[in-house]
N, C-alpha and C positions, 0 to 999 in steps of 0.2 A: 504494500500500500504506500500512496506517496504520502509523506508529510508535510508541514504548512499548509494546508486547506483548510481556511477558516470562515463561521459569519463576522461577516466588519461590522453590525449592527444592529440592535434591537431588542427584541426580547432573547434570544441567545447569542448577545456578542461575546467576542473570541472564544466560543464554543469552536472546535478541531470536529475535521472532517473527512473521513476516507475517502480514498480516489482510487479507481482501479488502478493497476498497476500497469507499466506497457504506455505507449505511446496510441492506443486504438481509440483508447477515451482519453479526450485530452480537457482537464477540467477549465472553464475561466477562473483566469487570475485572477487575487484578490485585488488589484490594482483596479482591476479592468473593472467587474462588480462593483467596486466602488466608486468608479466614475458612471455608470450605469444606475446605479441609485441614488446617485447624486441627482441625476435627470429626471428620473421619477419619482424623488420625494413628496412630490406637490401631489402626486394622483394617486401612491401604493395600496393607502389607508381604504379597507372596505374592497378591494379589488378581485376580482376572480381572477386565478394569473394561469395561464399555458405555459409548460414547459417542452417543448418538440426538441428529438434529441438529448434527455433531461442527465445523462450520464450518473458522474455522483449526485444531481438532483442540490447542488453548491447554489446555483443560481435561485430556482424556488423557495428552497426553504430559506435562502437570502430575503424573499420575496416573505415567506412566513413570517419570518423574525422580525419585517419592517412594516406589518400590520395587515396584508391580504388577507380574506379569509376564507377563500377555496382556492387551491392550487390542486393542478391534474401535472404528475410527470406520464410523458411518452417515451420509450427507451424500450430496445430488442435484443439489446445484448449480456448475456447472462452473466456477464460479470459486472457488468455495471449496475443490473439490478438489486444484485446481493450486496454491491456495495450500497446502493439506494434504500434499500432496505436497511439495511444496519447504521444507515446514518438516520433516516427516520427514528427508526426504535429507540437510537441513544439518545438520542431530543424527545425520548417521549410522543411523537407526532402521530397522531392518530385522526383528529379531525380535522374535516375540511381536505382531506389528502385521498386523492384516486393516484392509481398507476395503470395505467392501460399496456401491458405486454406487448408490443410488436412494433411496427414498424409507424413512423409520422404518416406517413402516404395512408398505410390502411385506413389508420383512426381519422385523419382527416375525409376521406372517402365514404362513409360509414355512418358521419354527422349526419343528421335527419333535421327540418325544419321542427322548433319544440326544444330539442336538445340545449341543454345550458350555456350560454354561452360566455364570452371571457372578452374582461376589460384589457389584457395585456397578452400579449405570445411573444415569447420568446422560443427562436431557434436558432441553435449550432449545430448542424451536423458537421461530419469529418470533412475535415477544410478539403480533400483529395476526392471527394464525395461532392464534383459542383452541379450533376444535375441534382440534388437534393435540393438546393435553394431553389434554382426555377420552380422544379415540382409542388414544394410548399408552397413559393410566394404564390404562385397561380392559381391553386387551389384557394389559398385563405383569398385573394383579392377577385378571385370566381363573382358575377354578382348572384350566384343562388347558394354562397357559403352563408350556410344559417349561424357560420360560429363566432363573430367578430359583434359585441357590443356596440351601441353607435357612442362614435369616439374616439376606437376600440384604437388601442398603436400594437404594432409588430415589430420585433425588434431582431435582425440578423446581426449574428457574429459571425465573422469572416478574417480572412486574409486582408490586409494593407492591400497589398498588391493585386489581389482578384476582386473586380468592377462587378458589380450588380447594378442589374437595370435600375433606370429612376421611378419606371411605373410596372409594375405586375397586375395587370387587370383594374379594379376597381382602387389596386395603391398606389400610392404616390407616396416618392422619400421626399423626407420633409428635413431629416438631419444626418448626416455623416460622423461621426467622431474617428480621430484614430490616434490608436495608442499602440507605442510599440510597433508588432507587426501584426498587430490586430487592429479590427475597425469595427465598429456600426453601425448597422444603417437602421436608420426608423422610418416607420412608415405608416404612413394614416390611409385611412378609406377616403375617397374623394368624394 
């Protein structure tokens, strides 16, 4: 398991975090999340948050700690689960918390108009993995995606160096950040 992976804030700050091990799941820095919730302080409070791609589930329960209060991780890889799980259970996290077993595409696919929907998404899949972003951004900015709150921001973490479109369907980027060799992008419904 990697160490340093921690919450930067809230009700579990510097609570420690496991991260699978291996480069397959690669968790966001705490740097990164903390410019990331620096952005969203203004809106977290009361939020249903999406996690697509949720790995160690570092970003969510980030999103827990700083006051949302349903968060869904998406994540298909068996190790990342087990560690998603056990970072759960050691925070006690029991409510307000779904994990949907498979893959972003499925669960996104699968949404029915009715279905709950969510003030924030968040997705990283594997930076090496770039139709992943089309595939989501296009689905969530679909205009018969039942799943995006009116309001709702998406937010992609990506590579510096790899461009994402400015609109996927019904989004539009409305902000860029980048840090490091990381960046991203947010995106509102138009």
């Amino acid at each position: 398991m990697l160490v340093g992976v921690r919450i930067i804030a809230g009700t579990f700050r510097s609570r420690p975090l496991q991260a699978p091990a291996g480069m397959s799941t690669r968790p966001t820095s705490d740097r990164l999340r903390e410019t990331l919730f620096n952005v969203l302080a203004p809106r977290i409070a009361s939020v249903a948050f999406l996690d697509l791609y949720a790995g160690s589930g570092a970003v969510a329960i980030e999103a827990l700690s700083r006051g949302a209060t349903r968060v869904t991780f998406v994540e298909r890889a068996p190790a990342a689960l087990k560690v998603l799980r056990a970072n759960l259970a050691s925070l006690g996290l029991t409510t307000g918390v779904t994990i949907h077993t498979g893959s972003a595409a499925a669960f996104l696919r699968k949404l029915k108009p009715g279905a709950p929907v969510f003030d924030i998404v968040f997705l990283d899949p594997p930076y090496d993995a770039a139709e992943e972003y089309a595939s989501s951004l296009n689905q969530l900015g679909a205009p018969s995606s039942p799943l995006l709150a009116p309001g709702a921001l998406v937010i992609a973490e990506h590579r510096r160096k790899q461009s994402l479109e400015p609109h996927y369907g019904a989004l539009a980027r409305t902000r860029l950040l980048e840090q490091g060799d990381a960046a991203l992008s947010f995106y509102s419904a138009e």
